[in-house]
C-alpha positions in Angstrom: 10.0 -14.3 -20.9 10.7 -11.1 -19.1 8.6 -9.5 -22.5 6.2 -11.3 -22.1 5.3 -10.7 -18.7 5.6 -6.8 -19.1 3.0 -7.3 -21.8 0.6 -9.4 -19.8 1.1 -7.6 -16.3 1.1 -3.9 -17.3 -0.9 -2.8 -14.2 0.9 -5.1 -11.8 4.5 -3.3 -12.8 3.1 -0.1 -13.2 1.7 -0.1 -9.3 5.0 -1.3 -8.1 6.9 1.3 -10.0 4.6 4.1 -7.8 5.0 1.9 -4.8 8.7 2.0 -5.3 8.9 5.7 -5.4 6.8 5.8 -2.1 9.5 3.2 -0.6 11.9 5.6 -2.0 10.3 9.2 0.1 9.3 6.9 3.1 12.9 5.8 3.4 15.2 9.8 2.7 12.3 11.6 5.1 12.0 9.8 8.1 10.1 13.0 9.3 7.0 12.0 6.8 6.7 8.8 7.7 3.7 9.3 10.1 1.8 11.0 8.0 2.6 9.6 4.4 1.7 6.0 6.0 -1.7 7.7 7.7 -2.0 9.3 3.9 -1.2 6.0 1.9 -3.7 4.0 4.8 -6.5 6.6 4.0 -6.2 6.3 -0.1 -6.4 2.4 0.0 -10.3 1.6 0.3 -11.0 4.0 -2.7 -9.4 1.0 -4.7 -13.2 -0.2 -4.3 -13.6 2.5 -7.1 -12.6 0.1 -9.5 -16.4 -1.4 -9.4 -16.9 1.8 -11.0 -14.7 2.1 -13.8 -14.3 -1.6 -14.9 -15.1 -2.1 -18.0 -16.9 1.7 -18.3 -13.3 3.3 -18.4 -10.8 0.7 -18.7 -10.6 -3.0 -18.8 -7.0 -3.7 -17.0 -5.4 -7.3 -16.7 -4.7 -8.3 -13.1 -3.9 -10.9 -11.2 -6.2 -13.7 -10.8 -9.1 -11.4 -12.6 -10.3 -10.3 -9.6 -12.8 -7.4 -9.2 -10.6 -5.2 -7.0 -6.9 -6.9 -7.6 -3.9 -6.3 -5.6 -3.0 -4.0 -8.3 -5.6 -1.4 -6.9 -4.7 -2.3 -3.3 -1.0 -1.4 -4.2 -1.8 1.3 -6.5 -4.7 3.5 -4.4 -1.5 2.8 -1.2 1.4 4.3 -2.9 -0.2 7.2 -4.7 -1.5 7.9 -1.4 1.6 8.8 0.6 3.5 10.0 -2.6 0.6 12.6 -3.0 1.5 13.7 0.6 4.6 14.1 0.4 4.4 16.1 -2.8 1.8 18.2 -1.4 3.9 18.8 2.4 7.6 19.0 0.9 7.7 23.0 1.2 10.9 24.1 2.5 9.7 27.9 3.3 7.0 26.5 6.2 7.0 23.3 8.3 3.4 21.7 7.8 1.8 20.4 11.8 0.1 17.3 12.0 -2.1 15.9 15.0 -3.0 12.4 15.1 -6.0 11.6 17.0 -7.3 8.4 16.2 -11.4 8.7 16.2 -11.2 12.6 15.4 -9.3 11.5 12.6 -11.7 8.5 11.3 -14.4 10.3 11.8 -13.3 12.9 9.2 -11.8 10.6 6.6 -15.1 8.9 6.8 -17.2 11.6 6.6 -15.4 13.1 3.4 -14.6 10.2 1.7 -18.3 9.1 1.8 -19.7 12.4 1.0 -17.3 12.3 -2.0 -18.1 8.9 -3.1 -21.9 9.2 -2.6 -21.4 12.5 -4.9 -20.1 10.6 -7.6 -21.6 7.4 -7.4 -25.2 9.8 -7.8 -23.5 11.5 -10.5 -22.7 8.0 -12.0 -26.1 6.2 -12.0 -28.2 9.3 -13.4 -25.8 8.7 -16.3 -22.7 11.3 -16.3 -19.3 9.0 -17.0 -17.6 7.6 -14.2 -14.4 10.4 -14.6 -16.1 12.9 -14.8 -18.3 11.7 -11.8 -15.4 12.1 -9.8 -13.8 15.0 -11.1 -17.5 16.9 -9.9 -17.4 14.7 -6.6 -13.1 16.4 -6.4 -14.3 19.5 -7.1 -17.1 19.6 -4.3 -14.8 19.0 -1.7 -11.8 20.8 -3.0 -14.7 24.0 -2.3 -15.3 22.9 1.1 -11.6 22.1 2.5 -10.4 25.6 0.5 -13.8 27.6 3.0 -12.9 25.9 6.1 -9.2 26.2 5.4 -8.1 28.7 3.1 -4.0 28.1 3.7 -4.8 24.5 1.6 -4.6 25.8 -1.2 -0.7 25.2 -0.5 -0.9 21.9 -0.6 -3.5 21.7 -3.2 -1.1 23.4 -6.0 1.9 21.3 -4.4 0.1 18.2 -4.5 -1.8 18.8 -8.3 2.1 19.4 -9.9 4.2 16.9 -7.9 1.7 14.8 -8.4 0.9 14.7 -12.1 4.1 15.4 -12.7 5.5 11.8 -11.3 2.5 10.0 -12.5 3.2 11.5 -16.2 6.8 10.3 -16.3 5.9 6.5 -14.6 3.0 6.2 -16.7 4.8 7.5 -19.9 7.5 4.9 -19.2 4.8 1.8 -18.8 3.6 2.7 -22.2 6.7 2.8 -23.7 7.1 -0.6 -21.9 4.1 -2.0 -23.7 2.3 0.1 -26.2 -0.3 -2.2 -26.5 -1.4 -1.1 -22.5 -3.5 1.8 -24.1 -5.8 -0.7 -25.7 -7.4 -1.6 -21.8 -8.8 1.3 -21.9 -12.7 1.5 -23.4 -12.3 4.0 -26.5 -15.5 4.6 -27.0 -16.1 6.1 -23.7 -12.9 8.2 -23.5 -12.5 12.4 -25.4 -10.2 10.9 -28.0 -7.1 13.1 -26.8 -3.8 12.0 -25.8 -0.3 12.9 -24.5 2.3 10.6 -25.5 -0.2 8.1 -26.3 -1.5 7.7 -23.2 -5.1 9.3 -22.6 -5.9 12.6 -21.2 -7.8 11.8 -19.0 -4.9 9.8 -16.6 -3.3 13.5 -16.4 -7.1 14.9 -15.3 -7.3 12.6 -12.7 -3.7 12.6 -11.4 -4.2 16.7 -11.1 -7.4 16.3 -9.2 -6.6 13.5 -7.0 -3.0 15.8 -6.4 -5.1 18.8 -5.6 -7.7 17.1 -3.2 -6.5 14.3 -1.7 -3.7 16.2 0.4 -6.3 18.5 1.9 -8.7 15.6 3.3 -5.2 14.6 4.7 -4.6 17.6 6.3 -8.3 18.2 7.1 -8.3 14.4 8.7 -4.9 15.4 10.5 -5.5 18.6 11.9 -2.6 20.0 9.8 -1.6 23.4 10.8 1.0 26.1 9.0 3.8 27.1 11.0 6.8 29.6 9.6 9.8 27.5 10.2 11.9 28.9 12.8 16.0 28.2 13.6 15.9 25.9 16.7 18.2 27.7 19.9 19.9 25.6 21.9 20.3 27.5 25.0 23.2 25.9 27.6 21.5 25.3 31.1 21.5 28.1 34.0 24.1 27.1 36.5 21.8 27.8 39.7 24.7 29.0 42.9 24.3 26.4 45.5 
């Protein structure tokens, strides 16, 4: 039985896998949990991309067959913080964050939209959906890397922590079920592969591990700060 629903519920297991390695970072750095849950919060409505790529890139089985399925909800969340945390997890500087609510929207709403109108554009004069995005990733990573040129930090943090998990949790989902490769739509797709899984997975999880953490930072006000010992100095004994 167990088989069977590995086989029929790829996507589901595979989004709870990443969610479970967010869990896992969430829980041993209580100092990240602000701004991986603002990060993971911010990533969740691009699971409306999926209007997009189903059935142009893939053709995934989930739950109750639904256009955007609590597999993208869970999915778009956990890579989210995961991508944060990756991207912020340098021990040499401590990375600031300021949360101000309507700042904050106001900047995740701006970018995001700019990025989505970019590739939805892209997308209905006729370029494929991934490469769309990988233009739409590559607009802003230019604009976060002119207004803040210390980014690029996080961008090279983000782009190897990132792909790097995603490679090994996806590679193990496909040794899982072999047969998961067939959702996606060959005949739109390079024909190239790493351990049977297509190229194009490890395109996107570099991009979206470059870029995502800087509209994070961007949205958060994140400054770079050398860390510094704290001194704990004993109180001055005033004579009475």
């Amino acid at each position: 039985m167990l088989a069977t629903i590995v086989q029929q519920y790829t996507y589901l297991i595979w989004s709870l896998l990443l969610f479970g390695v967010f869990l896992l970072l969430f829980w041993v750095t209580p100092h990240k949990r602000q701004a991986m849950l603002v990060a993971s919060l911010y990533s969740t409505p691009y699971a409306v991309a999926s209007l997009m790529f189903v059935p142009e890139y893939w053709t995934p089985v989930r739950l109750g067959n639904l256009a955007i399925g609590v597999e993208d909800l869970v999915f778009s969340f956990a890579n989210g913080g995961v991508v944060w945390w990756m991207a912020s997890r340098s021990s040499e500087h401590q990375i600031h964050v300021e949360f101000k609510l309507r700042q904050s929207l106001w900047r995740y709403w701006k970018c995001s939209n700019i990025g989505i109108f970019v590739a939805g554009t892209l997308w209905v004069l006729g370029v494929r959906v991934m490469p769309a995005f990988w233009l739409s990733m590559a607009l802003l990573f230019g604009f976060f890397l002119l207004k803040h040129p210390w980014y690029w930090r996080l961008s090279i943090a983000g782009a190897l922590g990132f792909t790097g998990i995603y490679a090994a949790l996806t590679s193990a989902v496909f040794h899982l079920n072999p047969g998961f490769a067939l959702q996606w739509t060959a005949e739109n797709l390079s024909g190239h592969a790493l351990w049977d899984i297509p190229i194009e997975e490890f395109a996107w999880a570099f991009g979206y591990g470059a870029v995502f953490p800087m509209l994070v930072a961007y949205t958060l006000q994140a400054k770079l700060r050398k860390s510094q010992p704290t001194l704990v100095e004993s109180p001055e004994v005033r004579p009475q």
